[in-house]
N, C-alpha and C positions, 0 to 999 in steps of 0.2 A: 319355416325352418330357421336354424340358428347358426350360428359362426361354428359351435360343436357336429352341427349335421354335415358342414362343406368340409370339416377337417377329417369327420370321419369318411367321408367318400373319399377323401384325399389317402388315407391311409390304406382300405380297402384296394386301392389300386396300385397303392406304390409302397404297402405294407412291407412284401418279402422283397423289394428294393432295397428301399431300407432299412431292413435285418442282415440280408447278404452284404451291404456296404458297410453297416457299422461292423459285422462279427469278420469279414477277412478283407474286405478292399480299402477301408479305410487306415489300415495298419501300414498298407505298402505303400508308399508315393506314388511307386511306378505304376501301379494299376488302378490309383486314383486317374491317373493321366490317363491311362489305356478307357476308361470307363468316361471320360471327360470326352474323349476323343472320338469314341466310337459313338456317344450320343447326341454331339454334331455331327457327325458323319450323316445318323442316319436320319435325324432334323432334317439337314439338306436335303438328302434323297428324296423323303416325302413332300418337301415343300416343289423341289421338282417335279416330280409327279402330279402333284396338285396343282401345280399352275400349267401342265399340259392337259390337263382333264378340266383346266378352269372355262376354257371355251365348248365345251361340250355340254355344263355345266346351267343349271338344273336341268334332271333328264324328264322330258314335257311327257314322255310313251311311259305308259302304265305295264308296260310288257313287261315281265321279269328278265329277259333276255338281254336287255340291254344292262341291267343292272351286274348280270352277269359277264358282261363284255368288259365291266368297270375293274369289276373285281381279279377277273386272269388276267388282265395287263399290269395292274396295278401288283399282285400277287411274282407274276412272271418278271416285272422291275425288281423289284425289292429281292429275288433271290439273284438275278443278273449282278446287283448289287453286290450281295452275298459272296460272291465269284470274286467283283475286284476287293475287299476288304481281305478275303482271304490270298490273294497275292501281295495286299499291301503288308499280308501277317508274315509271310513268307520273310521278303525281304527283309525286314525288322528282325525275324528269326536266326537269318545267317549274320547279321550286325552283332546282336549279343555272343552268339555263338563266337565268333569271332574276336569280339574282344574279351570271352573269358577264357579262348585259347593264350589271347597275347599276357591275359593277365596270369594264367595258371589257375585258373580257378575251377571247380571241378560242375560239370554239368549236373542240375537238378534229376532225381530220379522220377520217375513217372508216377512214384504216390507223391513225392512233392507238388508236381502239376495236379492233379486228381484233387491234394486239398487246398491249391490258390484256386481253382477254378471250382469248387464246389462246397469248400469252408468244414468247420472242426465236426459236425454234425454227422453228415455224409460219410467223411474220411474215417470216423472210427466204426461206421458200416463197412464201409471197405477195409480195413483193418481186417476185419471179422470175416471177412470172404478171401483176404489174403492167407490168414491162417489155418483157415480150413483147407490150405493145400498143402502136402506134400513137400517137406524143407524150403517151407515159406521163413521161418523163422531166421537160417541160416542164408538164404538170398537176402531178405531184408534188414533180418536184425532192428527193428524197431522197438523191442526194448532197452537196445544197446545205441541205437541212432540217438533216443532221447536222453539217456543220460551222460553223451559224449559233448552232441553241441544241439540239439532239437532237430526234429524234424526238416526243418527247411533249411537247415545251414550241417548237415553231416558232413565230417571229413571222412574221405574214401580210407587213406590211410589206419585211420582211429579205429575205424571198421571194420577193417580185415585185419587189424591186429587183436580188436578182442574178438572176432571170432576164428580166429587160428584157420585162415584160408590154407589150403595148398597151393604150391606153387599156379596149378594149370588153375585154380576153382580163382585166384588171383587178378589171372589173365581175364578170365571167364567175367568178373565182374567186375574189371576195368573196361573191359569192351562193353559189356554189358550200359554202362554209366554215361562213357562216350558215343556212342549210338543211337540213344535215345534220344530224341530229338526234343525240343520243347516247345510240343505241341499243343500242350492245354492248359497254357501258361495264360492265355491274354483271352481264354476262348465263354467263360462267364462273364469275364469283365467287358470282353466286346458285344456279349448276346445281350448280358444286362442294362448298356448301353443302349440296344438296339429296341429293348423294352420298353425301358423308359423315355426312349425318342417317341415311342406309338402311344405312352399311358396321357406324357405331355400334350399331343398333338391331336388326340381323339378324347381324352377325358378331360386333363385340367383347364384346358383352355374352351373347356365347356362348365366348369365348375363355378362359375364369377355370380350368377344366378342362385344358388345354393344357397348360400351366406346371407340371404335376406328372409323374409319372415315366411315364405311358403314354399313349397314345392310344386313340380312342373310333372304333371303326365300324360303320355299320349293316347291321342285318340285308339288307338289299336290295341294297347298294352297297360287298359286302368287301374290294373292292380298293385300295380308295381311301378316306383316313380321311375321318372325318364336317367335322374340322375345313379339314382342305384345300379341301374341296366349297366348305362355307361362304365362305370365303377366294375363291375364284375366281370364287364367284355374286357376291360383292359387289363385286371389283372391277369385272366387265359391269357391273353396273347403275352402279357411279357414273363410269364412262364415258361409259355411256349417258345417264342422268342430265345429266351435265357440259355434253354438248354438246348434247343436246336442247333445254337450255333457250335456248343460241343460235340455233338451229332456229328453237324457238315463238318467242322473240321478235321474229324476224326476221320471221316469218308474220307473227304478229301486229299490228306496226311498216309492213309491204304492204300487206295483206290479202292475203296469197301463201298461197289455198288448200290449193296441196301441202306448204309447209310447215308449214302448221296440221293436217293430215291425217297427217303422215309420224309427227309424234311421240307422239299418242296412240296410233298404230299400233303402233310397234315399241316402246311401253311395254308394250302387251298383248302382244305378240307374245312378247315375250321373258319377262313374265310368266305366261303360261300353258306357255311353253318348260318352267318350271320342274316342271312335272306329271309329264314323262317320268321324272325324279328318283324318280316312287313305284312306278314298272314295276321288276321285278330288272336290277342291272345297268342301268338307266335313266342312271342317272348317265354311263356312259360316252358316252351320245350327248348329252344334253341338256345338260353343262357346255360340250362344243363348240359345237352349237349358239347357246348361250348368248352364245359368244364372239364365233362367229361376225355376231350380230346387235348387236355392240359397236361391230365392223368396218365393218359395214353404215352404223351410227349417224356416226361417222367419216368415211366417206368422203362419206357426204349434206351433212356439214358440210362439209369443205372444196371440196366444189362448189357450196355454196353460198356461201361468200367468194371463191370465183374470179369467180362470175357478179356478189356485189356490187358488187367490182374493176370489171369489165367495164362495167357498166351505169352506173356514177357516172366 
């Protein structure tokens, strides 16, 4: 193989990283930091983990059982995790909030969050699920948001003077502005984080081998190199990854049971997917599968901003 085949498995796994960083995190500072932050966070995490599992380490039993012992602890840390990064969000949440009270400055709307946390692509999907409701036009005014001051910087004022509010409809979407919490402000930029803490830690720093003149495969899985596998496990997970954590925070930010319930689900789910990988030939079903549960991750997400749409 050649320095083009380690770059392309480089990309393969940290591709829609970075497409998501250069098309919306790159433009922010702040969620340059937020994504900086969150992807030592969760470095740290796994390297704790791994050095608690390092004496356990190589497991000599052929049993799958034990492999599986590896996995729901390790699976059950990483969402434990999950838990405190989301109070560390918290607090960080009433800091801003607070000082754009002191500043006067007007809280982002929940499509403003919806396109930092999911970029210009998605949001004119959303768009298009907002206006298929019922005096969407008139609650949002997104033709009138973009040509006042853009999407992410609307003055409330500007807003309800070109669309001639009534006094109560006024109130209605002052409250409406100040209520909203900004909750899916930091929630891509800390899953995407959380991704590319797993694609670093499980692919590229298996990747050093690539970049010389042949490639590596294994006994169990000859069809398909070892490095490829790698590459495409890591892209799932920081898919899944990505948007889970707008999931859990969304859960979280409710108490929306099924949302709290969906993403330690199909963290497990997709991490024990990775078992079949030790059957012969494994690899050929369980990298789909893999993918398949990326899709799953995906589509949960974006019905669940259609239904946030709907409900605000």
């Amino acid at each position: 193989m050649t320095v083009a085949a380690g770059i392309g498995y480089a990309l393969i796994a940290l591709g829609p990283a970075l497409s998501i960083f250069v098309s919306v995190i790159a433009k922010k500072p702040f969620l340059v930091l937020t994504l900086l932050s969150s992807t030592l966070f969760w470095l740290v995490s796994l390297i704790l983990l791994s050095a608690a599992w390092r004496a356990f380490l190589p497991i000599k039993s052929s049993a799958l059982w034990a492999y599986v012992i590896v996995i729901v602890t390790s699976v059950s840390f990483q969402e434990g995790v999950r838990l405190v990064f989301w109070k560390l969000y918290k607090k960080l949440e009433e800091m801003l909030n607070a000082f754009a009270d002191r500043t006067s400055k007007p809280r982002l709307f929940l499509t403003d969050k919806m396109q930092i946390g999911l970029g210009p692509k998605w949001m004119r999907k959303v768009e298009g699920c907002i206006r298929a409701l019922p005096g969407s036009d008139v609650l949002y005014g997104l033709n009138t948001v973009r040509s006042v001051q853009g999407l992410l910087h609307r003055h409330l004022d500007a807003l309800l003077n070109r669309q001639e509010f009534p006094h109560h409809g006024r109130m209605w979407a002052k409250k409406l502005v100040h209520e909203t919490k900004i909750r899916l402000l930091f929630c891509a930029a800390g899953g995407l984080g959380h991704g590319v803490a797993h694609a670093v830690f499980f692919c590229l720093s298996l990747l050093t081998p690539a970049f010389g003149g042949a490639t590596y495969y294994v006994e169990r899985c000859s069809h398909m190199p070892f490095f490829l596998i790698s590459a495409v496990i890591s892209l799932a997970f920081l898919l899944i990854h990505t948007f889970s954590m707008v999931i859990a925070f969304n859960g979280y930010a409710e108490s929306r049971k099924s949302d709290q319930f969906f993403v330690p689900v199909i963290h497990m789910v997709a991490a024990i997917m990775t078992l079949i990988n030790l059957a012969p030939g494994g690899c050929a079903i369980g990298v789909p599968l893999l993918c398949i549960s990326a899709a799953v991750t995906l589509q949960y997400c974006w019905m669940m901003v259609c239904r946030r749409l709907r409900e605000n």
